[in-house]
C-alpha positions in Angstrom: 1.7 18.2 -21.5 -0.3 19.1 -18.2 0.3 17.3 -14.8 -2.7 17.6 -12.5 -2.1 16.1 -9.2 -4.7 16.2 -6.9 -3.5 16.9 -3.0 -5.0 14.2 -0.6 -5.3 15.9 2.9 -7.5 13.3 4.4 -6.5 10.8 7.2 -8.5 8.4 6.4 -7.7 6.4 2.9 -10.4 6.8 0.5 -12.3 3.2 -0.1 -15.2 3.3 -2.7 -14.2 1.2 -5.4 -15.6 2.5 -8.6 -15.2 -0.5 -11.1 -14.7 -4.2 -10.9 -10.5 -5.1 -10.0 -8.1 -6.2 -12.5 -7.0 -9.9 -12.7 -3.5 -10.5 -11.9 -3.1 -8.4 -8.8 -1.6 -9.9 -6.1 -3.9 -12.7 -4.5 -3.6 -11.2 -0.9 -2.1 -7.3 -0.9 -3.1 -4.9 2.2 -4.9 -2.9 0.4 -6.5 -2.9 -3.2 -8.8 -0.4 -5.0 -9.9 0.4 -8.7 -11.5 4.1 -7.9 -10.5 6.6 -9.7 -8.7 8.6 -7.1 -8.6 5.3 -4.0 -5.9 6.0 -1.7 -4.3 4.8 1.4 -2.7 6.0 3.9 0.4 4.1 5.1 3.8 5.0 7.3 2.7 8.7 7.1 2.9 8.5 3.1 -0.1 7.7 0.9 -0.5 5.7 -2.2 -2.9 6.7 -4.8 -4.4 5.5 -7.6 -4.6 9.0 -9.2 -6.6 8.5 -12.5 -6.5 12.0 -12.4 -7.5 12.7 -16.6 -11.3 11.5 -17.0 -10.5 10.2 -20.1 -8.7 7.4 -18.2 -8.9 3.7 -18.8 -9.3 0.8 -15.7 -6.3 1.0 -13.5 -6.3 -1.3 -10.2 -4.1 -0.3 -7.5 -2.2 -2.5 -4.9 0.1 -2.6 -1.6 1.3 -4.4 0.8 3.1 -1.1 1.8 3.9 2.6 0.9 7.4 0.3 0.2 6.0 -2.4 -2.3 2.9 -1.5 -4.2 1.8 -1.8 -8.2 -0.7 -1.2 -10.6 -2.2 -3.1 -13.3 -3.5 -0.3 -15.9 -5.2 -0.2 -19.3 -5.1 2.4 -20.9 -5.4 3.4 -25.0 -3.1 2.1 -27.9 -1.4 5.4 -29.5 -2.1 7.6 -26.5 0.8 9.9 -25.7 -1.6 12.0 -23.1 -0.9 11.5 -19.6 -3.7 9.2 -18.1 -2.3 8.3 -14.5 0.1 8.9 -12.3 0.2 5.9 -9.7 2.1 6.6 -7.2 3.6 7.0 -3.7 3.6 10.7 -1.8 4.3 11.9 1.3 2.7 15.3 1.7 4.4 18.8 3.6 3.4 22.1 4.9 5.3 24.6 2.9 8.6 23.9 4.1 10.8 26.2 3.4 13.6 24.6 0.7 16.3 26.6 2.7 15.8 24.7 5.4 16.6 21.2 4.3 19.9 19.7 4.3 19.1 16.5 2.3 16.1 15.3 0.1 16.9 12.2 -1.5 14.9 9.0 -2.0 15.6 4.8 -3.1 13.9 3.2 -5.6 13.6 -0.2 -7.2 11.1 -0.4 -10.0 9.6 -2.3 -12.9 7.5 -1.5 -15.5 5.6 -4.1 -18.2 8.0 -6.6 -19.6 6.1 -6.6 -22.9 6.8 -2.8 -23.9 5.0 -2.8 -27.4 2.6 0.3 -27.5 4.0 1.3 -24.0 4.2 5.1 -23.4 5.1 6.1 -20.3 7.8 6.9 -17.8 9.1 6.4 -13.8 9.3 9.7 -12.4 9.7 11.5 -9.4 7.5 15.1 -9.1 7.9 17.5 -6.6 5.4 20.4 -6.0 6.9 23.8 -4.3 4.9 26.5 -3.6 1.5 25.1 -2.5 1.4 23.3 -6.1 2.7 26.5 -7.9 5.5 25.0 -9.3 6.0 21.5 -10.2 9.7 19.7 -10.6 9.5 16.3 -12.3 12.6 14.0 -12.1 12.3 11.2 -14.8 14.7 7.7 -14.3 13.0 5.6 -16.4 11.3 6.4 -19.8 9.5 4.5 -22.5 8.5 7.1 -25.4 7.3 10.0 -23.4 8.8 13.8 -24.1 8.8 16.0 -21.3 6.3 19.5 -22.0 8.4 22.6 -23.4 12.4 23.0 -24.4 15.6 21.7 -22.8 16.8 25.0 -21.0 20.5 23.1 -20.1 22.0 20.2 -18.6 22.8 19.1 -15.4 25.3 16.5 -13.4 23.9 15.6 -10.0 25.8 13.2 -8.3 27.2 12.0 -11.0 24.2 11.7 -13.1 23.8 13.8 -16.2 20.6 14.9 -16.8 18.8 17.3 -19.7 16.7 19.6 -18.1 13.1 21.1 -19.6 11.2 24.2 -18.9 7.1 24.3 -20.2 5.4 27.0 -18.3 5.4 26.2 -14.1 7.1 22.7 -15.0 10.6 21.7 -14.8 11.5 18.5 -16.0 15.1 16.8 -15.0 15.4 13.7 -17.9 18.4 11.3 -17.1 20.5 10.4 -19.6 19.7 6.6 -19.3 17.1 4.4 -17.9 16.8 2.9 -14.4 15.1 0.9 -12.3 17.1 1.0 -9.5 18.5 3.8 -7.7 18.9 6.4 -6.0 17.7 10.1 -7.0 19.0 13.2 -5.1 16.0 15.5 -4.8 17.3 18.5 -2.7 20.6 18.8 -5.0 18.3 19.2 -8.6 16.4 22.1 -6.9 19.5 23.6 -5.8 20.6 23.6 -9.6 17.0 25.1 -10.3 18.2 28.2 -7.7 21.4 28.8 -8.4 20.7 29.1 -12.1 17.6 31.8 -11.4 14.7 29.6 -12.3 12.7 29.1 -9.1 13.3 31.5 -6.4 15.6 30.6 -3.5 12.1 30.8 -1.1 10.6 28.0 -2.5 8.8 25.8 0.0 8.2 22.1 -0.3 4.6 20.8 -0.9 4.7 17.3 -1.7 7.3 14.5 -3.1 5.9 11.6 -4.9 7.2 8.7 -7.1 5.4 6.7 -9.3 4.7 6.2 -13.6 3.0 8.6 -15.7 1.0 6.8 -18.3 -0.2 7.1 -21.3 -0.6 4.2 -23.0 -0.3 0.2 -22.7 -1.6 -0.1 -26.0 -4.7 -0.9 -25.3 -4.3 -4.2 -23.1 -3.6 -4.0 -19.3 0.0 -4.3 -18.3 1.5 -4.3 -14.7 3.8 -2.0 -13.0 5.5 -2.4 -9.6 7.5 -1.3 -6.9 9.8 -3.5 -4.5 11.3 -0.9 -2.9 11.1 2.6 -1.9 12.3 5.3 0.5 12.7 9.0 1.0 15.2 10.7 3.7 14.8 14.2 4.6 17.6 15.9 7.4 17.1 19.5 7.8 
């Protein structure tokens, strides 16, 4: 499976609404769009709408902060293709992995309570190397299989983890579902280093959070966060 995330390096958040809004957003959010690729910049992190695959269905993106945002998406019954990745990102120059002393981020999600025909999971992804390498870290999953073969498995803090190699993507699978909690960022790239599979130079590009869907099986569904956070120390 490919992952295309497209970088937003604007300042401004990107407004042109490309089709009508889906019903049952809330009645009065900050900010609301249906484009493709709307985004809004908020608390130095932006959330995007991210319809990144054109064959896409309607998605409708709200916030009342980078904290508390959802979607309400539609897209195709028996699709098991990424569509969108909605989500939350907060965007960096390269940083040098080495010198960070904690990556770690807060999370309380929820995706549609009706899950027939759902495909699609709550993820983390994290791109190193000015979007060379991308490191996905999935917490809550409804029928999706991350791209290529688990390569081992991993305890971080506690949580156990299979881990998945396809090409440039790594993908860190917990063991269980969540939809809240906490997810130590820094500590599953360490494991990526010390066991040889991304260089110990890695730089940091972006962190975001959000779902990858595939399908709602054909009807729209809604997705939401309550709460979010990301700490960095270096």
């Amino acid at each position: 499976m490919r992952r295309i995330l497209v970088a937003l390096l604007a300042i401004g958040a990107i407004s042109a609404v490309a089709a009508p809004a889906l019903a049952a957003t809330p009645a009065s959010p900050a900010w609301e769009s249906s484009a493709r690729l709307g985004a809004w910049n908020n608390g130095g992190f932006i959330v995007y709408n991210n319809e990144w695959n054109q064959s896409a269905g309607p998605q409708t993106i709200w916030a009342y902060s980078y904290r508390h945002w959802g979607v309400r998406s539609a897209q195709a019954a028996g699709n098991t293709a990424v569509e969108t990745y909605p989500s939350v990102q907060k965007n960096y120059a390269n940083v040098p992995l080495s010198s960070f002393r904690m990556i770690r981020n807060g999370f309380t999600e929820a995706m549609p309570a009706d899950a027939t025909g759902l495909d699609a999971e709550a993820a983390d992804d994290v791109w190193l190397n000015n979007y060379g390498i991308e490191v996905m870290i999935w917490v809550d999953n409804h029928g999706q299989t991350p791209a290529g073969n688990v390569i081992g498995h991993a305890t971080i803090f506690g949580q156990r983890f299979a881990v998945w190699h396809g090409g440039t993507d790594y993908t860190f699978a917990l063991n269980r579902n969540e939809t809240t909690g906490m997810t130590h960022i820094l500590a599953s790239l360490h494991w990526l280093v010390v066991n040889r599979y991304i260089p110990a130079s890695a730089t940091l590009t972006q962190v975001d959070f959000g779902w990858e869907i595939a399908s709602t099986d054909g009807t729209p569904r809604d997705f939401a966060v309550t709460s979010y956070w990301l700490h960095t120390k270096r």
